[in-house]
Steps between C-alpha positions, in 0.01 A plus 500: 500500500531574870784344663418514924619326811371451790521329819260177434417147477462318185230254663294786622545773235152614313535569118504280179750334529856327669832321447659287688804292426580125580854304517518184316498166748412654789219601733304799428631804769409835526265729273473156338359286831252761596316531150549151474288446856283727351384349180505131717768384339491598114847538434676222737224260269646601210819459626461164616314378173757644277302777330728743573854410611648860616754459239707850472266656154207326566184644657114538479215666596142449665234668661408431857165446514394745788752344749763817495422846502718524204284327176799360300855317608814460292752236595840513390719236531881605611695141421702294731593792779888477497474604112312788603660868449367885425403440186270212579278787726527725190312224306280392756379880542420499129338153388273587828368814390485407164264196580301709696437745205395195299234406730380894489672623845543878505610561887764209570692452830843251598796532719856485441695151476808513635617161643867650641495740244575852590120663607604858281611266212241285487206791538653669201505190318164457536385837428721489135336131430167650583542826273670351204275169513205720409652672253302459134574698143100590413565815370392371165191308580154705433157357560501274224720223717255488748290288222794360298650345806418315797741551802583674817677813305178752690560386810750751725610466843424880679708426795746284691549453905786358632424392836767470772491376846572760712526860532850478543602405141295739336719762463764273351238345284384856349835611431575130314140516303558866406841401327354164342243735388736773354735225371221282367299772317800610344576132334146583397549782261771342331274217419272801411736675276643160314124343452430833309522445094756652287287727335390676845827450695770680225818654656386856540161324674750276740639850554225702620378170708862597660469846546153467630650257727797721605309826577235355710787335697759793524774334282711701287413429145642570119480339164780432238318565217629433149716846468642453822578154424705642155671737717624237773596272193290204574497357159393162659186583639415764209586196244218285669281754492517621162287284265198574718287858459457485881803714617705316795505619871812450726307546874641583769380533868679653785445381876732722755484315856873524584494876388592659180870574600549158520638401153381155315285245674295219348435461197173252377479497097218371284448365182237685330421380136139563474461288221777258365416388152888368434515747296667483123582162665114435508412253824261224397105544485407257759489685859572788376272712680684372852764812382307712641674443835818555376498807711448298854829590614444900468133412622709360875708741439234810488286288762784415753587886495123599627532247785892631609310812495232431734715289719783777514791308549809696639710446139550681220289286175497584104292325305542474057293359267618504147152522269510462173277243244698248255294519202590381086467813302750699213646631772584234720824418590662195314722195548810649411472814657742663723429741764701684763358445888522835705864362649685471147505113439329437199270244420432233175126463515443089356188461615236774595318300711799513771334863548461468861844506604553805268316730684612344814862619413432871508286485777800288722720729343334846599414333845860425598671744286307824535295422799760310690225256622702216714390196521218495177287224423348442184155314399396352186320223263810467331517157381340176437796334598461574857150346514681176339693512794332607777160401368200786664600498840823679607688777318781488339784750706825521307745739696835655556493423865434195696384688801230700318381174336505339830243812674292433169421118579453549885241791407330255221474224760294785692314639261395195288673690186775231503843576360771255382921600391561447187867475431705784328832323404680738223536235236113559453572855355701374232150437315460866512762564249451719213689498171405842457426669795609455915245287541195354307184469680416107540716269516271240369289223665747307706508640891288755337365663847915507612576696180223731509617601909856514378379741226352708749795469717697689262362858579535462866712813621706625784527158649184450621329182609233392286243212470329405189179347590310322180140454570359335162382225657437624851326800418178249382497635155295287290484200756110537525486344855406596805606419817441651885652846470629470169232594228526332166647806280785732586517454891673820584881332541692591616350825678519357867881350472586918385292638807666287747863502368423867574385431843744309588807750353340737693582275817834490399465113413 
């Protein structure tokens, strides 16, 4: 899909299709007026009759009967105006296009809503909304669903205009589009990478996605392999690993754009089970098959390194995924076990379905220990108690720094990947207490998400700030629902908070 813009006028412009947007309660302006004046009245009639309301999520589609030069118009509705904010154009962008595509559009035009928003912000807002609204998994589908199903799932948009209204702004608008594009086509291969199944997408395959990644990019690039992993003594992630025949991959990608003299950086860290089957603590039948997306927080992780790569921000960035696939077997680790993480503390395993946070220890712990990353963030579908608390739409952040939580809300509100603190008092990691061992690896069902982060928490080194960000629920696995931007399976989360905590370190914010 092209992604163009040019100096324009939605009323006038000649292809298949527009968008325009409307406020709630109040007189059509704009892009809006003109087509309206156009089609002799279509969409102030359905205003007034109640059809359509220009609720914020609502919005339709028509074709104009001859009286445009485009065939096709999408209105979106944008809700009462002072509730309107970036993420509202995001949207807009997206259920546009994608009603367009329903009624067969291929060459689509609309401008950029921005309503005392900030021109650059807004334009790259758009641009994402446009690219990751369009996104679709069909790698699977052959010719047969063409007769099995009846849908728009053929239908592709070739290219998007964004039309501005003056030669002045275009060069401000390119620049914006280009990075919505970059930024947007990067939360696209994360949904890529976690919509593929288990038995394509194995560690050493999530791997070599990475490295294929890296080189095209210019990022420094090495795997952990399972000898490696011996020799570091990372008896966490190699215990996770072990009941599967699919040998585990720790990844690790290398961005330089503060120089290589400059020690540490940033460090972004992944999740990457590949398939989570519990384990000898087997997980229930029903749903699953959603573990295949167990791995969405290496998927941002791999994805959000591509897109620091093309943007080039002046900062040093490392990026980890820990690989490995949880499967029952005679060699699978047991409840009971007790393994050594690569900084000493030893660990009671009591349920081997807490895997996630197992790997996530020697990765934290070779990122702030041997890398020296400062501050490090951390990704993963760690637990269903954070989606009993938070429900589908924010992330969970659990930190050891107010500030850094702080930045991660503020850049949520942006990007639509919405964050929310989770407290960290130290009477939660008495639940971590092992009999046995220093620490046993859940601490049960109560404050379950809290637990998990303090678990983690454990293998931070050298004093370095660190933010625990638990995407179960946010990360759309298995909520089968989709909504503007956000497709209904593994939505790529939290790719787009990584690339702009990046941006905005490298802006000394």
């Amino acid at each position: 899909m092209k992604l163009k813009v040019e100096v324009g006028n939605v009323a006038a412009w000649q292809g298949d299709g527009v968008v325009v947007t409307v406020f709630k309660n109040e007189p059509l302006s704009g892009a809006a007026a003109e087509v309206d004046r156009a089609l002799g009245g279509e969409i102030q009639r359905a205003l007034d009759s109640k059809e359509f309301s220009a609720r914020y999520t609502l919005h339709y589609a028509f074709y104009a009967m001859g009286k445009l030069p485009a065939a096709r118009v999408a209105v979106v509705g944008l809700g009462e105006r002072n509730k309107f904010k970036l993420d509202r154009t995001r949207r807009a962008a997206a259920d546009g296009v994608k009603d367009l595509r329903k009624l067969g559009a291929k060459h689509v035009a609309l401008g950029v809503t921005t309503d005392g928003l900030d021109l650059a912000d807004a334009a790259q807002a758009t641009a994402e909304g446009v690219v990751m609204g369009l996104f679709r998994f069909q790698k699977y589908y052959t010719e047969a669903a063409d007769d099995l199903w009846e849908d728009d799932f053929r239908h592709q948009i070739e290219s998007v205009t964004i039309l501005v209204q003056n030669a002045a702004q275009l060069e401000t608008v390119r620049a914006a589009v280009e990075r919505g594009r970059i930024i947007g086509e990067a939360n696209n291969f994360a949904r890529t990478l976690a919509n593929e199944p288990g038995n394509q997408m194995t560690p050493m395959r999530l791997a070599e996605e990475a490295r294929t990644m890296a080189e095209k990019n210019g990022l420094e690039f090495y795997v952990i392999d399972r000898a490696k992993a011996q020799e570091l003594g990372m008896g966490a992630f190699l215990a996770v690993a072990q009941g599967s025949q699919n040998p585990p991959a720790m990844i690790v990608m290398r961005y330089w754009g503060a120089g290589k003299d400059k020690e540490g950086g940033l460090g972004i860290i992944g999740k990457g089970i590949t398939f989570d089957s519990g384990g000898i603590s087997l997980k229930p039948a029903e749903n699953m098959e959603h573990m295949k997306g167990d791995m969405s927080g290496g998927a941002a992780t791999i994805a959000a390194m591509q897109a620091i790569a093309q943007l080039k921000p002046k900062v040093n960035v490392t990026g980890i995924v820990a690989a490995a696939e949880n499967m029952p077997s005679g060699s699978a680790f047991r409840p009971g076990d007790i393994v050594r993480a690569m900084n000493g503390k030893t660990i009671e395993i009591n349920n081997t379905d807490a895997e996630g946070r197992l790997v996530l220890a020697d990765a934290v712990s070779y990122a702030t220990r041997d890398l020296k990353l400062n501050p490090v963030l951390d990704a993963a579908t760690l637990t269903g108690a954070v989606v009993v608390a938070l429900g589908l739409y924010r992330t969970g952040v659990f930190a050891n720094d107010d500030e850094l939580a702080e930045t991660l809300y503020e850049i949520g509100e942006r990007t639509g990947e919405k964050n929310w603190q989770m407290p960290m008092d130290e009477e939660y990691l008495l639940a971590m207490r092992s009999d046995w061992a220093d620490l046993k690896n859940s601490g049960g069902r109560a404050a379950g998400a809290i637990t998990g982060a303090w678990f983690i928490r454990n293998f931070v080194e050298n004093g370095a700030k660190w933010a625990h960000l638990d995407i179960a629920g946010s990360s759309g696995i298995g909520e089968g629902r989709e909504r503007g931007y956000v497709n209904k399976w593994g939505n790529g989360t939290p790719t787009r908070t990584f690339v702009e905590f990046a941006l905005q370190l490298a802006n000394g914010k």
